[in-house]
C-alpha positions in Angstrom: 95.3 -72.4 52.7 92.3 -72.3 50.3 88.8 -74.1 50.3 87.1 -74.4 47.0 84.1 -76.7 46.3 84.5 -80.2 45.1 82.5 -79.2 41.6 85.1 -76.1 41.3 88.2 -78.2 41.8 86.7 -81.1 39.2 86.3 -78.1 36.6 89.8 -77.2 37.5 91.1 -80.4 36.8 88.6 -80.6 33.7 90.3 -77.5 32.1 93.6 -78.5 33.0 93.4 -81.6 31.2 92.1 -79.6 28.3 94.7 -77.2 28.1 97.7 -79.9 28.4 95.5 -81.8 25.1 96.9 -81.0 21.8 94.9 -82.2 19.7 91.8 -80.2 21.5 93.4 -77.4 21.9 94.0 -77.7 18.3 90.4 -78.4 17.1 89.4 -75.3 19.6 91.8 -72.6 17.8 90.3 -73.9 14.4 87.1 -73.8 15.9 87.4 -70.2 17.3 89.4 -69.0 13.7 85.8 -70.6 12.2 83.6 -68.3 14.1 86.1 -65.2 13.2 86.1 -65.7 9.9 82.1 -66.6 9.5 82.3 -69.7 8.6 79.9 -71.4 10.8 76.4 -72.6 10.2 73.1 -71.7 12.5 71.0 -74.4 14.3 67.6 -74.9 15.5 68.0 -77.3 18.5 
């Protein structure tokens, strides 16, 4: 048996759900090609 906190397991199940999303996982693969290839834009927030 294992004991993890109740804010662990929720970003568990948070990534999870993530992961199992195509069309999120597609928007972060063009996301992270973006940042290889420069094409982003800086921000002052």
């Amino acid at each position: 048996m294992m004991r993890i906190s109740v804010k662990e397991y929720e970003g568990m199940k948070e990534t999870i759900e993530i992961l199992q999303n195509p069309d999120l996982m597609n928007q972060i693969i063009k996301s992270e090609r973006n940042i290889e290839e420069g094409n982003i834009k800086e921000m002052n927030i």
